[in-house]
C-alpha positions as CSV (number, residue, x, y, z in Angstrom):
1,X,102.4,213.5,-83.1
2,X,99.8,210.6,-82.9
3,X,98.2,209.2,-80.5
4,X,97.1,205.3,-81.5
5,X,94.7,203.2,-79.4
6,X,96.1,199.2,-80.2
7,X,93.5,196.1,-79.7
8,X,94.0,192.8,-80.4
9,X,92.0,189.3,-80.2
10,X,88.3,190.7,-79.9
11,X,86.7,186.9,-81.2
12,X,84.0,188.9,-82.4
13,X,83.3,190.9,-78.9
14,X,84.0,194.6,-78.1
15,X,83.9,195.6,-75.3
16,X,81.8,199.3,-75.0
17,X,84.9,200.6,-72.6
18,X,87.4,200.7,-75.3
19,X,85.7,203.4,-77.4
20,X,86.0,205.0,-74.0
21,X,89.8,204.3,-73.5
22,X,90.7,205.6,-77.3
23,X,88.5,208.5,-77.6
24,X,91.3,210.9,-78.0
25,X,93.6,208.8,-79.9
26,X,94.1,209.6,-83.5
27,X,93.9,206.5,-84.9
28,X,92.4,202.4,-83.9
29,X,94.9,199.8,-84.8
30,X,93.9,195.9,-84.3
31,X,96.6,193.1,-84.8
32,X,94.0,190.7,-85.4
33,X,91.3,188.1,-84.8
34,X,88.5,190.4,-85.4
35,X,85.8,187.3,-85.3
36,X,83.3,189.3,-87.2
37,X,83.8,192.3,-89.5
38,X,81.3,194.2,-87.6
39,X,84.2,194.9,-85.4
40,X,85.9,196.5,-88.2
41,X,82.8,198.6,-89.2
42,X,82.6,199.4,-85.6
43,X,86.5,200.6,-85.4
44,X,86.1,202.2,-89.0
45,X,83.2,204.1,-88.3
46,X,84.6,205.3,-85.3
47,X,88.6,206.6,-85.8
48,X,90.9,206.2,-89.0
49,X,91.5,202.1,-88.9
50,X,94.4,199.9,-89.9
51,X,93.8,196.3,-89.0
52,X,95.9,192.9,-90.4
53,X,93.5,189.8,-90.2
54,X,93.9,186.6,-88.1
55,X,93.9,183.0,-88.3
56,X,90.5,182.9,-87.2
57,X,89.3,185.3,-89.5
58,X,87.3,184.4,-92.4
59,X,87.0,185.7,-95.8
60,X,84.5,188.9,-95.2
61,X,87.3,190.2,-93.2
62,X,90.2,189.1,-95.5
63,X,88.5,191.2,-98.1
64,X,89.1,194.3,-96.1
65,X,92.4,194.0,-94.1
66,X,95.8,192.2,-95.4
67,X,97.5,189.8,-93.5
68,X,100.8,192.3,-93.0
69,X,100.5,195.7,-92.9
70,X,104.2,197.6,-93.2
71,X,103.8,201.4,-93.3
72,X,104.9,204.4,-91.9
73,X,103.6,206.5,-89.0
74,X,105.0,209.8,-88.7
75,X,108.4,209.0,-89.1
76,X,108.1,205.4,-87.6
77,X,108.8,202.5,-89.9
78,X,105.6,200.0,-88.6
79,X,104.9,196.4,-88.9
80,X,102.1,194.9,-88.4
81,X,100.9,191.2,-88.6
82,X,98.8,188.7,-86.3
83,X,101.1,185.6,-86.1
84,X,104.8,187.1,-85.9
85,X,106.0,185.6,-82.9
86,X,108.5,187.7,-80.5
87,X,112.4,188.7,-80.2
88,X,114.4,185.8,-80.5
89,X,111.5,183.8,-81.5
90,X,110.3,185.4,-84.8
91,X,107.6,183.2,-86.7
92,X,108.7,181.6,-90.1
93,X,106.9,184.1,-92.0
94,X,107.8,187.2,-90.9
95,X,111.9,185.9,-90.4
96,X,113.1,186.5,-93.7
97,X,111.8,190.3,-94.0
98,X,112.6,191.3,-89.9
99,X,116.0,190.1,-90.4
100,X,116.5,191.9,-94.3
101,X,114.9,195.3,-93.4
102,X,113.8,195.5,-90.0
103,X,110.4,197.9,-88.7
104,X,111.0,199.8,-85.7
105,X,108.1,199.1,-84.5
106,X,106.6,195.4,-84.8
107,X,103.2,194.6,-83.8
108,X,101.4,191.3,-83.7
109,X,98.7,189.6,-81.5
110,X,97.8,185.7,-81.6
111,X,99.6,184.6,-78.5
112,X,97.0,186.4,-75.9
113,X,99.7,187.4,-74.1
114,X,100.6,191.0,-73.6
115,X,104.0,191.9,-74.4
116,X,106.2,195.0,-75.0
117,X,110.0,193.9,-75.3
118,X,112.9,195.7,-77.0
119,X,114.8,193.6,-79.9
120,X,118.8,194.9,-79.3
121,X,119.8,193.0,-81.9
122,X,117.3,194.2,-84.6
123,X,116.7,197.4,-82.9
124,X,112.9,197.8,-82.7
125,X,109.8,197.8,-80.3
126,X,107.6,194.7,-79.9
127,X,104.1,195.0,-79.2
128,X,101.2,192.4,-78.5
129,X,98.3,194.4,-77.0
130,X,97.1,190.8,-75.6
131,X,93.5,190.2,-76.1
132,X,90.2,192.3,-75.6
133,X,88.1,189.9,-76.6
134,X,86.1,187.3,-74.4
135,X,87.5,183.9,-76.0
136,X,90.6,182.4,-75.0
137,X,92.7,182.0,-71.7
138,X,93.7,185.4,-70.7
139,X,92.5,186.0,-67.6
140,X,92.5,189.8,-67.9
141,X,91.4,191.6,-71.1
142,X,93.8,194.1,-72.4
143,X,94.8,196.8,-74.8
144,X,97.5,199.6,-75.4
145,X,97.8,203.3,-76.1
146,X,100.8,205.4,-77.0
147,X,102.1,208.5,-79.0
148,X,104.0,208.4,-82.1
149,X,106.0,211.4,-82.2
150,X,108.4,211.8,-85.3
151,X,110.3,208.9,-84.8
152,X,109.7,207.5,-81.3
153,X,107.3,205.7,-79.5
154,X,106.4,207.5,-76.6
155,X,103.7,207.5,-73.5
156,X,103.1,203.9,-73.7
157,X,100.0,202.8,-71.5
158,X,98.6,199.4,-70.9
159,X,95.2,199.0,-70.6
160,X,93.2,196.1,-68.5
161,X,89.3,196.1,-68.5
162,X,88.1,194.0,-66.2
């Protein structure tokens, strides 16, 4: 089993209370929109890091993340990407390879707007941790935790710092 601590969104500001919030997690995954790759050194120097860049991220931190990440966690088939869009609204990019071989688990950020929402027809989790960072419209800052156990996704938690 691992327990994953999921950001999204920072635009370049962490807050201190998310170290806090994933401290026994196993592993820091961010969906993007770093703003600075300090954040990254930050995350990497602090757990095992996986992160996908964003479309405000510039080419310091396009050197160190891709823009999809597809791996496997445990026994759970991940995706991973900043602009992917949502069931029934997938974003052109991602279409062709959801609908060919679908993840089980598909996580994205961009939209600021926290989301977990089951796909029937394709069968897999979506995630968007919403944003932690201070730039945007959110009103409320946000990220996830849950285990990965084999091949589900359990003990889900949403996060809101305030």
């Amino acid at each position: 089993m691992k327990k994953i601590g999921l950001i999204s969104d920072t635009h370049g500001f962490i807050d201190d209370r998310v170290f806090m919030h994933f401290d026994a997690c196993d592993e820091v995954w961010h969906a993007g929109d770093f703003g600075d790759v300090a954040i990254i050194e930050q995350l990497q120097s602090f757990k095992p890091f996986r992160g996908v860049w964003g479309n405000i991220d510039g080419k310091e931190v396009r050197a160190v993340c891709l823009e999809h990440d597809r791996f496997m966690c445990e026994e759970l088939d991940v995706w991973m990407t900043h602009i992917g869009g949502y069931p029934g609204k997938y974003a052109p990019q991602v279409k062709p390879g959801i609908f060919i071989n679908s993840p089980k688990l598909f996580i994205c950020g961009h939209s600021h707007i926290l989301k977990v929402q089951f796909d029937p027809k394709l069968q897999l989790l979506h995630l968007n941790p919403g944003a932690a960072g201070k730039q945007g419209w959110h009103q409320v800052r946000t990220l996830m935790r849950f285990d990965i156990n084999e091949d589900k996704i359990e003990n889900l938690e949403v996060i809101e710092l305030r």
